[in-house]
C-alpha positions as CSV (number, residue, x, y, z in Angstrom):
1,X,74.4,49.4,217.5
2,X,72.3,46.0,218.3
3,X,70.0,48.7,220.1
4,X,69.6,51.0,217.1
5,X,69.2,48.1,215.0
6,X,65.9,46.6,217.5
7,X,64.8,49.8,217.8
8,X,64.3,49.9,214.1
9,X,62.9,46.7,213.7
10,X,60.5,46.9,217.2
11,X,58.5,49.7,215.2
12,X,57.7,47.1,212.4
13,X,56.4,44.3,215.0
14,X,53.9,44.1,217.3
15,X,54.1,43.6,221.4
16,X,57.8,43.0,221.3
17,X,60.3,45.5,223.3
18,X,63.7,46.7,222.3
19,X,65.4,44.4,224.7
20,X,63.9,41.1,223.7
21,X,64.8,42.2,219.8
22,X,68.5,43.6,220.8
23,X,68.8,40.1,223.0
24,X,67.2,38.2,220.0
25,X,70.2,39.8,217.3
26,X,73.0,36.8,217.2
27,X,76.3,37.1,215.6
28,X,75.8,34.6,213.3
29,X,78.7,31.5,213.0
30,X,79.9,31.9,209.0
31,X,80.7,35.5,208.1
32,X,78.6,35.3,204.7
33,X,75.3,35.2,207.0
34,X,75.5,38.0,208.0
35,X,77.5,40.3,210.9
36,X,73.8,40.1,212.9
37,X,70.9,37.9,212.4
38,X,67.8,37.9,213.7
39,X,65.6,34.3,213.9
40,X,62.0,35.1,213.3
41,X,60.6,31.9,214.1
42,X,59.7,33.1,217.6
43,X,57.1,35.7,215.9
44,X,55.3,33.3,214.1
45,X,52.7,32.3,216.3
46,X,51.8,35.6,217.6
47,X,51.8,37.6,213.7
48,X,50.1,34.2,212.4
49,X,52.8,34.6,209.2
50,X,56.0,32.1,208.3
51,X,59.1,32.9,209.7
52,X,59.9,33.5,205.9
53,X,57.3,36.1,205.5
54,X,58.1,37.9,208.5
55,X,62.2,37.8,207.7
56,X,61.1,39.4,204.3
57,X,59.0,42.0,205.7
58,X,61.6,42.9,208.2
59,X,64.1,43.2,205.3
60,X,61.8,45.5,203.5
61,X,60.6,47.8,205.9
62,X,64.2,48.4,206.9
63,X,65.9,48.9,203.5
64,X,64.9,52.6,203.4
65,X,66.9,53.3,207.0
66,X,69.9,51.1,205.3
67,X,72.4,54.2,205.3
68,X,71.0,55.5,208.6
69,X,72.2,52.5,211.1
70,X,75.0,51.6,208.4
71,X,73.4,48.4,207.3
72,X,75.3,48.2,203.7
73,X,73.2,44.9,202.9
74,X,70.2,42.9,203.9
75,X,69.0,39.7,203.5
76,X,65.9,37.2,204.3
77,X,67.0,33.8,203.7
78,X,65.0,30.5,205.6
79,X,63.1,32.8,208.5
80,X,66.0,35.2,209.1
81,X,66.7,38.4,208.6
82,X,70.7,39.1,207.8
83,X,72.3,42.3,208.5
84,X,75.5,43.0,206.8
85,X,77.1,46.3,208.7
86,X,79.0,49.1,206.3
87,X,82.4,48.5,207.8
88,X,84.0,51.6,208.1
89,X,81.5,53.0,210.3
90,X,80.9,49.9,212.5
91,X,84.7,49.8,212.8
92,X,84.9,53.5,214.0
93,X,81.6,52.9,216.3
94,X,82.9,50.1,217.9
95,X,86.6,51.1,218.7
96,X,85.2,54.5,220.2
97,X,83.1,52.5,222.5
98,X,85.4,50.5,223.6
99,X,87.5,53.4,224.1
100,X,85.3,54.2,226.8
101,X,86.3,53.4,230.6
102,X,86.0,50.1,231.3
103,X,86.2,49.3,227.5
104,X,82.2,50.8,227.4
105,X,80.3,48.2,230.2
106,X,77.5,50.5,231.5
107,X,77.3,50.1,235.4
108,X,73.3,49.4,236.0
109,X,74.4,48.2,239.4
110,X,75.5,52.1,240.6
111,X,73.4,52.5,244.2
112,X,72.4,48.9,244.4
113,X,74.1,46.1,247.2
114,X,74.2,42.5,246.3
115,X,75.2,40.6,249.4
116,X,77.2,37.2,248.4
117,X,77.5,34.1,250.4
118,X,80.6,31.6,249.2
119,X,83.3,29.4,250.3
120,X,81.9,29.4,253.6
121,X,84.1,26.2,254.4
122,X,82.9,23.6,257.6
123,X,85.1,24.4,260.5
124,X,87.9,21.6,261.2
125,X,87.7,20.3,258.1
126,X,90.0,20.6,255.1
127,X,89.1,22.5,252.2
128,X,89.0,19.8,249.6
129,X,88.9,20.1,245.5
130,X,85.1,20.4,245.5
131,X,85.3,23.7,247.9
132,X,86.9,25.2,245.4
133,X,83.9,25.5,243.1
134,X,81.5,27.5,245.7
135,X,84.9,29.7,245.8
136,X,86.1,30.4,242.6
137,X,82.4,30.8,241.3
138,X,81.4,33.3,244.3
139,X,84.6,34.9,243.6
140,X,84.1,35.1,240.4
141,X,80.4,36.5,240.4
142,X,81.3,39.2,242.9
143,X,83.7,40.4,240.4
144,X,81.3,40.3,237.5
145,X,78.5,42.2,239.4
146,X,81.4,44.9,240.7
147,X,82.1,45.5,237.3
148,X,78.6,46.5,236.6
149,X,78.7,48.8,239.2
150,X,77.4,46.8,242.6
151,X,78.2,47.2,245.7
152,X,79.2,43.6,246.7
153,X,79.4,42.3,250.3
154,X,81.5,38.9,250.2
155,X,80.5,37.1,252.9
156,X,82.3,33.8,254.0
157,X,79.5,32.2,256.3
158,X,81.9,29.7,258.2
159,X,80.2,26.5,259.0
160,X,81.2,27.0,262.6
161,X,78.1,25.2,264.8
162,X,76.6,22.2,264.8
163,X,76.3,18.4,265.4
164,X,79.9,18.3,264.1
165,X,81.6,19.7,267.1
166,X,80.0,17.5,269.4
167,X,81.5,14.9,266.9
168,X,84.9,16.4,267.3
169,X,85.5,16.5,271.0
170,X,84.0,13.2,271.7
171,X,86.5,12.1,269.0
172,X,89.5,14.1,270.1
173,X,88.7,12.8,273.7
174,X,88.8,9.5,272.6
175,X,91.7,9.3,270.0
176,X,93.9,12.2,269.9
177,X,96.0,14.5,272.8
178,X,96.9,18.5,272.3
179,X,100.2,17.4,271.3
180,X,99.0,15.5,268.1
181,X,96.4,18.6,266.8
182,X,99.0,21.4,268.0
183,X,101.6,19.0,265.6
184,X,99.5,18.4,263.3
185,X,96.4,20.5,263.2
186,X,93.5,20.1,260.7
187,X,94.7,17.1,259.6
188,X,94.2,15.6,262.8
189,X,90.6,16.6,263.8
190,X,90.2,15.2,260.0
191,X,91.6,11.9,261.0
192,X,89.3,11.5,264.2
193,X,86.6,12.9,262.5
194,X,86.7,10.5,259.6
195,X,87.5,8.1,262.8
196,X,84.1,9.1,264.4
197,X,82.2,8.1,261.7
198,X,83.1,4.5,260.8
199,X,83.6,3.9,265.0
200,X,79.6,5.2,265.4
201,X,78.3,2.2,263.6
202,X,79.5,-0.3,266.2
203,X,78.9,2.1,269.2
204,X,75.5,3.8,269.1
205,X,76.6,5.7,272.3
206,X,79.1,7.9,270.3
207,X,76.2,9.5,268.5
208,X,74.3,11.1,271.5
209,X,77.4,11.5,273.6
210,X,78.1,13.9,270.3
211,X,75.1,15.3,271.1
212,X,75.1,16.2,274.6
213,X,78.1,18.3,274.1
214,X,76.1,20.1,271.3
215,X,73.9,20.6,273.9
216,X,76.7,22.0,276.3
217,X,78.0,24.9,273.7
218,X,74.4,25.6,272.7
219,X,74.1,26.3,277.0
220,X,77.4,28.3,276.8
221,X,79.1,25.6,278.4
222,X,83.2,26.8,278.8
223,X,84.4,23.6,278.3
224,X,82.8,22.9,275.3
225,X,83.2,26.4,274.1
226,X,87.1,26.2,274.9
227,X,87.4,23.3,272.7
228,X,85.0,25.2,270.0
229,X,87.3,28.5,269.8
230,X,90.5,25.9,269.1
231,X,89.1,24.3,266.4
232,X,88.4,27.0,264.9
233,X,91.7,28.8,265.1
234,X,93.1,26.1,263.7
235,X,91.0,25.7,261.0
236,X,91.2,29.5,259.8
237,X,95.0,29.1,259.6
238,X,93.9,26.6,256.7
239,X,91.9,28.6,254.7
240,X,93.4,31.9,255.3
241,X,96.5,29.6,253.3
242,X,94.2,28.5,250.2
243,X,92.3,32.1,249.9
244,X,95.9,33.3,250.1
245,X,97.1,31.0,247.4
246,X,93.8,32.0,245.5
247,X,93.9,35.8,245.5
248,X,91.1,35.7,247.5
249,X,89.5,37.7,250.3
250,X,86.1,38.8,252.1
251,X,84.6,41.3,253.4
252,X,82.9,39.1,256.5
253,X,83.5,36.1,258.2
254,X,80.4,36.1,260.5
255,X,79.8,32.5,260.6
256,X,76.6,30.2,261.8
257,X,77.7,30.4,265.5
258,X,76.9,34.3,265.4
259,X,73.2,33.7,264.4
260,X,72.4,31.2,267.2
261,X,71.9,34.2,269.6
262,X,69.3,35.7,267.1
263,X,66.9,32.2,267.1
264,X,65.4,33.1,269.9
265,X,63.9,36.5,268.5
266,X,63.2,34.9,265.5
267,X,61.2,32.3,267.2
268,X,59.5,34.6,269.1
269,X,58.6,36.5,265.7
270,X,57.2,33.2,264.2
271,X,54.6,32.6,267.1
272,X,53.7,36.1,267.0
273,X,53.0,35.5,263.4
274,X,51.0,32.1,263.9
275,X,53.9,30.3,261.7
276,X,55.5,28.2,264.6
277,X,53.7,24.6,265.2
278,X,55.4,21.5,267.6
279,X,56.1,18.2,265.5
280,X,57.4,15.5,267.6
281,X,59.1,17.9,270.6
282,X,60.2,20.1,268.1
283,X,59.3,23.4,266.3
284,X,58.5,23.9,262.6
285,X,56.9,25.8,260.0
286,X,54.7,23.9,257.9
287,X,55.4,24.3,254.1
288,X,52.9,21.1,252.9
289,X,50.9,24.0,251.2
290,X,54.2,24.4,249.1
291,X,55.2,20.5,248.5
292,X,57.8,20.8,250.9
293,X,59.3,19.0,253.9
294,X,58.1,21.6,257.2
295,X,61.0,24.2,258.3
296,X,63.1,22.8,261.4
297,X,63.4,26.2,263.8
298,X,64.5,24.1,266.9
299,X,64.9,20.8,267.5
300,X,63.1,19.1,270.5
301,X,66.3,19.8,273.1
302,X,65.4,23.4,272.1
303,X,68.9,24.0,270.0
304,X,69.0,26.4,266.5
305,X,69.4,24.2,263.4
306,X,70.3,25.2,259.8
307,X,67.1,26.5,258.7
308,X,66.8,28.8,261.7
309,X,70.3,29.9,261.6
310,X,70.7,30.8,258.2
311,X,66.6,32.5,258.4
312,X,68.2,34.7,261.0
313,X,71.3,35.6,259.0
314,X,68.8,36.9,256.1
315,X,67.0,39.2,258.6
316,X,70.6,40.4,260.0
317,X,71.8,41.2,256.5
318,X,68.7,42.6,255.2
319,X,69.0,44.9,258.3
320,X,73.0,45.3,258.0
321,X,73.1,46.1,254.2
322,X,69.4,46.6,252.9
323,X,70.6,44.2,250.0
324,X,68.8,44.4,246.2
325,X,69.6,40.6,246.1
326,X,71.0,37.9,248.4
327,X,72.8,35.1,246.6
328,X,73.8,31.9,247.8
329,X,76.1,29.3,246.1
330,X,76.4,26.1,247.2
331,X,76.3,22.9,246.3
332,X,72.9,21.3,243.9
333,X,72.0,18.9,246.9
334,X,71.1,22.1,249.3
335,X,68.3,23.6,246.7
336,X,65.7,22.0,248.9
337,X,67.2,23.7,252.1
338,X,67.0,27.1,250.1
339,X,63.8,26.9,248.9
340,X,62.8,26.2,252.6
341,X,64.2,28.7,254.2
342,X,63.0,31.3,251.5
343,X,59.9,30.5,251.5
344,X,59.7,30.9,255.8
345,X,60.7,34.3,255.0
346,X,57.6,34.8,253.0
347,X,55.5,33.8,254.8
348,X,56.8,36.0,257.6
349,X,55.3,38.8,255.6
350,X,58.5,40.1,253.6
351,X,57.7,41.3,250.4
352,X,61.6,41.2,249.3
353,X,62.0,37.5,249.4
354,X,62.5,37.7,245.1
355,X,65.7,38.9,245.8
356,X,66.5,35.8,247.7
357,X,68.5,33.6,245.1
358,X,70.0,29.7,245.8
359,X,73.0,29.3,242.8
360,X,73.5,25.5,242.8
361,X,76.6,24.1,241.0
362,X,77.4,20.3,240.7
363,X,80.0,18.2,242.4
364,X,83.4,17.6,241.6
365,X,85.4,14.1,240.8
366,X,89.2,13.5,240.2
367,X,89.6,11.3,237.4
368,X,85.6,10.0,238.2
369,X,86.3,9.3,241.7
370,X,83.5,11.3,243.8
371,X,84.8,12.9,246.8
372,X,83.6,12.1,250.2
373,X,84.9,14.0,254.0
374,X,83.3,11.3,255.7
375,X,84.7,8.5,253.9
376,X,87.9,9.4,253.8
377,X,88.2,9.8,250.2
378,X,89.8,13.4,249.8
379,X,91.8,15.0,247.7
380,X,93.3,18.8,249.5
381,X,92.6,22.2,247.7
382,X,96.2,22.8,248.7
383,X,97.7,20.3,247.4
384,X,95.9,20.1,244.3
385,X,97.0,24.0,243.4
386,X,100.6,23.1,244.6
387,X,100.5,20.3,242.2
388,X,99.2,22.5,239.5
389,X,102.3,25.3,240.5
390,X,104.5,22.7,240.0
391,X,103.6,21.3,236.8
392,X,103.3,24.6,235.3
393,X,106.8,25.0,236.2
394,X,108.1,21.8,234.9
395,X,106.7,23.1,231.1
396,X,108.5,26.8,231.7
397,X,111.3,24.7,232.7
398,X,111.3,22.6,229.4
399,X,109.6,25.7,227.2
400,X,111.1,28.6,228.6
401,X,113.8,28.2,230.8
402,X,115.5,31.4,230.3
403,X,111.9,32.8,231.6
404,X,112.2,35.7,234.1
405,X,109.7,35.6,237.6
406,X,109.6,31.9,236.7
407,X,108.3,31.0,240.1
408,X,105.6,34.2,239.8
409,X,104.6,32.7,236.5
410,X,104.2,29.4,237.2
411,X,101.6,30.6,240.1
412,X,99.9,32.3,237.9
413,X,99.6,29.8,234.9
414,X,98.9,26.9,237.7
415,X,96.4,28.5,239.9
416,X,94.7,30.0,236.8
417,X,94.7,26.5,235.1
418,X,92.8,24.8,238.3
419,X,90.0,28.2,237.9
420,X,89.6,28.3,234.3
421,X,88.8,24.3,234.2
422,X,86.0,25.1,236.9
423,X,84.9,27.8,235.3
424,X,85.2,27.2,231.7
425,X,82.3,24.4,232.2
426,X,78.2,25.6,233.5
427,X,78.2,25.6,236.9
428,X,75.3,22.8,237.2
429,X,77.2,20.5,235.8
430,X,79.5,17.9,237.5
431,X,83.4,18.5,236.6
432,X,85.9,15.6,236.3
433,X,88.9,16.6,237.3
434,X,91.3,15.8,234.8
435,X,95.3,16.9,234.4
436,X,95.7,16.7,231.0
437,X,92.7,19.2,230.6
438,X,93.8,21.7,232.9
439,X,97.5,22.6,232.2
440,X,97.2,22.1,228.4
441,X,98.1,25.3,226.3
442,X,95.5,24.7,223.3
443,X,91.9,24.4,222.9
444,X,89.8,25.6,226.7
445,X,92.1,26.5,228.6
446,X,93.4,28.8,231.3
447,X,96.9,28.8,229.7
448,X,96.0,29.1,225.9
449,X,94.2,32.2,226.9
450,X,97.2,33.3,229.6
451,X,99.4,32.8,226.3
452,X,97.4,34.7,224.2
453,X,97.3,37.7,226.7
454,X,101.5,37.3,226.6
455,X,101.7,37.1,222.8
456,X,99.9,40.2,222.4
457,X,102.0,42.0,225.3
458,X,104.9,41.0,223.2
459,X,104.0,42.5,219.8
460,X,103.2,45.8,221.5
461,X,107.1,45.5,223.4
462,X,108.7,44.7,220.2
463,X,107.3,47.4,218.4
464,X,108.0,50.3,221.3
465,X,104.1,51.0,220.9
466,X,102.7,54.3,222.2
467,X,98.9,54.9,222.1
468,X,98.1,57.8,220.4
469,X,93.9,57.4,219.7
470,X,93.5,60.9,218.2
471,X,95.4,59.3,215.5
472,X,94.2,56.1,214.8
473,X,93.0,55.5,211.0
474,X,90.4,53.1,211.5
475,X,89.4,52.1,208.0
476,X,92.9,50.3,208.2
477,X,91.0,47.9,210.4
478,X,88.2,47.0,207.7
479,X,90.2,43.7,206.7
480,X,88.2,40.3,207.5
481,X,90.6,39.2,209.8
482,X,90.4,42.6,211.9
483,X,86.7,43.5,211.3
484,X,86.2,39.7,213.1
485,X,88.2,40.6,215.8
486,X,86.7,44.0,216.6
487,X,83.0,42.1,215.9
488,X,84.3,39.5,218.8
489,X,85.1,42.7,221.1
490,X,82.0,44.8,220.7
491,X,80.3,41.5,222.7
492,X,82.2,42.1,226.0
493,X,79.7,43.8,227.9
494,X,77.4,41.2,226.3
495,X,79.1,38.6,227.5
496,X,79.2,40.1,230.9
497,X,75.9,41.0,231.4
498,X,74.6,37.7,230.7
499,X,77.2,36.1,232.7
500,X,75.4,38.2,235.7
501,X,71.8,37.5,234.5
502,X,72.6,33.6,234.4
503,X,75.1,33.9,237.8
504,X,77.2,32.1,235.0
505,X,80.7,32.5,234.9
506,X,80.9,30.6,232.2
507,X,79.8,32.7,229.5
508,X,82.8,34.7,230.8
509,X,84.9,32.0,230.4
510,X,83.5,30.9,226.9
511,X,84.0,34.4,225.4
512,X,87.6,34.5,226.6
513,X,88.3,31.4,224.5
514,X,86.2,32.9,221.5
515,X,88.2,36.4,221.8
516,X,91.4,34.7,221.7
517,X,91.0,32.3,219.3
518,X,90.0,35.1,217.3
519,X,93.0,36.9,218.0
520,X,95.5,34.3,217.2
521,X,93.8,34.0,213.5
522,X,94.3,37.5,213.4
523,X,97.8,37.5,214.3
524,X,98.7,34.7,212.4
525,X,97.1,36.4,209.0
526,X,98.1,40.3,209.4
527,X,101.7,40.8,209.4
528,X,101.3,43.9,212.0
529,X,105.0,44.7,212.6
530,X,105.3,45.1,208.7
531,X,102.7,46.9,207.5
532,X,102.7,50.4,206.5
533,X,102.8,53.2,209.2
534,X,99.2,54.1,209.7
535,X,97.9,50.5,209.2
536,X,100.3,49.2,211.8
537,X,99.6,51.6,214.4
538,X,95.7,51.2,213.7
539,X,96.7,47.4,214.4
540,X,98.5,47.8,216.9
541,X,95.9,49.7,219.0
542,X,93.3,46.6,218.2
543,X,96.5,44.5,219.7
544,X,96.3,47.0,223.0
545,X,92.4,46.8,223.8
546,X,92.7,42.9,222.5
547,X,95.0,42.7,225.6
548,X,93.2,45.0,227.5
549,X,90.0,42.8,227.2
550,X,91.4,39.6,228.0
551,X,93.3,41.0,231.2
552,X,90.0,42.0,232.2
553,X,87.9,39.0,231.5
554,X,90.6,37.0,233.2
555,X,90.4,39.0,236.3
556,X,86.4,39.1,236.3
557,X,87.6,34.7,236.7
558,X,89.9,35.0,239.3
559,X,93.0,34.7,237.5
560,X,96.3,36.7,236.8
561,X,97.9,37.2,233.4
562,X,102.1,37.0,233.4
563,X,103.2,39.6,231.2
564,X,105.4,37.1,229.5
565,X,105.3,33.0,229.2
C-alpha cells in the first residue's frame, strides 16, 4: 500500500524514486494525524517551495486518485501531507498480506550468501557477559537476513593463535600442574593467565619467554602444539555449554590457527603486487595515503599477525562461498583493525571489497562496573544466564506455581530476558547490566513481550479457536482499537528490512514492544470472547497472526516463547 501510495505521489515530484517516498511515509504517533504521513520539508530545497506549499500540492494532485488507493481523507497541515486510509479496504489488504507465507516478507536475499563472523570467543578464556553481545547480535542478524531469503554461513572464528598461548604455557609451567586444569579446566588457565599479567610487570623475562614459545608453535613445534590442542579442548567444552544454553550453533568453527598456513601465499601475493614494504624487521602495507596506521603482515621473527590472518580468511571465504557480503561484529575498539584490513584487500586489486562490512557494538558493564579478562574483573556468561534461570523461576514460583514445564519456562523467560536487554538497546551503545531491567514483566522487556505471546495463546485455547480464513468478515476489524493493531502488523516486514539495512536488531526488538503494547490495549478494550459470532472469530484470527508475529520476531532475537506463563 505505502508503494502505491509513493508511486502516486513520485509522479507529482521531481528526481525522487518510489523507495525514498515509500521509506519517507511514517505512521504518524496520534491517530487524528493521519494513518500515513509524509514530511515534505526534505523537498524544499530542491522544488525551491515551503514545505507548506509542497504538502498542499501533494494533497491536491492526489485527491482525484482518493477512491483508487483507498485514501478516504487528505490533509496538508504544517509541511505534511496526511493520509487517512478507507478502513475496510486497508483492513482486507492488509490481513490478506499477512496471510501470505511468512506473514508477506518478500525474500530479496533468494540466490545471495552472506557470510557472518560472531562469538568467535579467545581460546582458554571464559566467555564473559560482554561475549554475549558479539553472540546474540550475530545470532540474531543471521536470522534476520535468513528470513529474507539469504543464505547465511555462521562462522565462529575462534581466537585460537597468538601471543596468548605463549602466555599460557609459560604460566601453566610456572603455576599450575595437569592435575589442577584437568580438575578444574578453563578456570584455571583463567587464574594463571590473569596471574601472567600482574607477575610480567616485575619480571620482564616472562614477556619474551611468552614469545619464544609463540615462536615454537608458529615452527610446528610438538611441544608447544601439544599444549595448544589442550587448551583448546578444554576451552570448546566451555562454549559448546553457553551456545548450548543459548540455542545457539554454527555452521564453522575454522578459527585463526587455520589461516596461518595461507600467510605465506598471501605474502607472496603482496610482493608480487608491490604492496609489501619492511618497517623495523617487519612487513607492512603502507596505508598513510588513507590516514591509517600501515598493515602488520609479519612481524620481524617472521610470524602471521591479526591483520594477515584475518586478510587470508577473506580470500578463503570469498573462494569457499563467493559471499555478496562479509560481515563482522565485534567489539567498537577493533573498527581501526577492520578498516585496515579492508582496505589491504583493495588495494590488492579486488573490486568486491564494498561487501566487506565491520558491525561495531559497545561494551558491556554490570551495574557500571567495566569488565576486564586481564584484570580479573569478570563476571561468567554462564553464570549470569544461570542466575537469570533462577530468578525467573523464583517469580513462576510466587506467580504461578501451579505452572506446568516450570523448569522449561523459566529457561525460556530467563535466557530470553538476558537477550532481549542486549538487544532491546542500539548496538553502538554501551549496556549497563542491570537486574531489575532485565527480568521485569512491564515496559522493555523480554518477559512483557514473552507474556503477551502467552496471553494471546490463551484467548485462542479458551475459545477452542479453529482458523477458518475463507470466512473471516473483516469489516468486523474496522474498530480503532483493531484497525491500530492491524496498522502495527502491516510494519513487520518494515521493521525487518530495516533491521537488516542498519545490521540493527534493535528495530526488531523495538517493534516487538510496539506490537505488543498494542495488543494488550486491544485486549483490554474488545471483549473478544463475547462478541457476536462473526466479530469474534474475525478477532480471534487478529489474535492468531498477533501471536503468529510475535513468535516470529522473537525467534528472529534469539528467544523462545512458553506457550503459557
Amino acid at each position: 500500500m505505502k508503494t502505491l501510495i509513493a508511486e502516486s505521489i513520485v509522479k507529482l515530484l521531481e528526481g525522487v524514486s518510489v523507495e525514498e517516498v515509500a521509506d519517507m511515509l511514517e505512521t504518524p504517533p496520534e491517530e487524528s494525524m493521519g494513518d500515513f504521513a509524509l514530511p515534505c520539508f526534505a523537498f524544499a530545497k530542491v522544488l525551491r517551495k515551503s514545505p507548506k506549499i509542497i504538502a498542499q500540492e501533494l494533497a491536491d494532485g492526489l485527491a482525484e486518485k482518493k477512491d483508487e488507493l483507498g485514501i478516504s481523507r487528505i490533509e496538508a497541515l504544517n509541511g505534511y501531507l496526511n493520509l487517512y486510509m478507507e478502513r475496510s479496504g486497508y483492513v482486507k489488504a492488509g490481513m490478506e498480506k499477512l496471510a501470505e507465507e511468512g506473514f508477506g516478507v518478500n525474500k530479496p536475499g533468494v540466490g545471495k550468501t552472506i557470510c557472518m563472523d560472531y562469538s568467535s570467543p579467545n581460546i582458554a578464556k571464559n566467555f564473559h557477559v560482554g561475549h554475549l553481545r558479539t553472540t546474540v547480535i550475530g545470532n540474531s542478524l543471521y536470522k534476520i537476513f535468513d528470513k529474507l531469503g539469504y543464505k547465511t554461513v555462521r562462522i565462529n572464528h575462534l581466537g585460537d593463535w597468538g601471543t596468548q598461548f605463549g602466555k599460557l604455557i609459560v604460566a601453566y609451567k610456572l603455576w599450575s600442574s595437569k592435575e589442577a586444569v584437568e580438575e578444574k579446566g578453563i578456570e584455571e588457565l583463567l587464574r594463571i593467565y590473569v596471574k601472567f599479567n600482574v607477575e610480567k610487570d616485575n619480571n620482564p623475562f616472562l614477556v619474551e619467554e611468552a614469545r619464544q614459545w609463540l615462536v615454537k608453535m608458529e615452527k610446528d613445534d610438538p611441544e608447544a602444539l601439544e599444549y595448544w590442542e589442550w587448551f583448546k579442548e578444554i576451552s570448546m567444552v566451555e562454549f559448546e555449554r553457553v551456545y548450548d544454553m543459548l540455542g545457539i550453533s554454527f555452521d564453522s568453527y575454522i578459527g585463526e590457527s587455520f589461516y596461518r598456513s595461507r600467510v605465506p601465499a598471501l605474502v607472496e601475493e603482496l610482493k608480487a603486487k608491490n604492496l609489501l614494504q619492511e618497517s623495523q624487521g617487519a612487513n607492512v602495507v603502507d596505508l598513510s595515503d588513507y590516514d591509517m596506521p600501515p598493515c602488520l603482515i609479519t612481524k620481524s621473527d617472521g610470524a602471521s599477525i591479526y591483520h594477515s590472518r584475518d586478510m587470508a580468511a577473506v580470500l578463503y571465504r570469498k573462494e569457499t562461498y563467493g559471499f555478496e557480503k562479509c560481515l563482522y561484529v565485534t567489539g567498537l575498539e577493533q573498527t581501526l583493525h577492520f578498516k585496515q584490513v579492508f582496505k589491504a584487500i583493495e588495494l590488492m586489486g579486488y573490486d568486491w571489497t564494498e561487501g566487506l562490512v565491520h558491525i561495531p557494538y559497545g561494551l558491556v558493564s554490570l551495574d557500571g562496573a567495566k569488565l576486564s579478562t586481564r584484570g580479573g574483573n569478570i563476571i561468567y556468561a554462564e553464570d549470569i544466564l544461570k542466575e537469570a534461570v533462577e530468578r525467573a523461576m523464583s517469580a513462576i514460583l510466587n506467580k504461578n506455581p501451579q505452572l506446568k514445564d516450570k523448569e522449561q519456562v523459566a529457561h525460556m523467560v530467563g535466557v530470553g530476558a538476558v537477550i532481549f536487554h542486549d538487544l532491546f538497546n542500539q548496538r553502538i551503545k554501551n549496556i549497563d547490566f542491570v537486574w531489575d531491567e532485565v527480568l521485569s514483566f512491564e515496559g522493555t522487556s523480554g518477559p512483557y513481550v514473552q507474556y503477551t505471546y502467552a496471553r494471546a495463546k490463551s484467548i485462542l485455547r479458551k475459545a477452542d479457536y479453529q482458523k477458518n480464513v475463507q470466512q473471516i468478515a473483516y469489516e468486523k476489524l474496522t474498530d480503532d482499537y483493531s484497525f491500530k493493531l492491524i496498522k502495527q502488523l502491516q510494519g513487520y516486514e518494515e521493521a525487518v528490512n530495516k533491521a537488516a539495512e542498519r545490521y540493527e536488531p534493535s528495530v526488531v526488538a523495538k517493534y516487538l514492544i510496539a506490537l505488543s503494547t498494542t495488543f494488550n490495549k486491544f485486549y483490554h478494550e474488545c471483549p473478544i470472547l463475547k462478541a457476536e459470532e462473526a466479530e469474534k472469530q474475525a478477532k480471534l484470527y487478529l489474535v492468531d497472526v498477533t501471536q503468529g508475529v510475535i513468535k516470529e520476531c522473537c525467534e528472529l532475537l534469539g528467544i523462545k516463547c512458553p506457550e503459557e506463563m
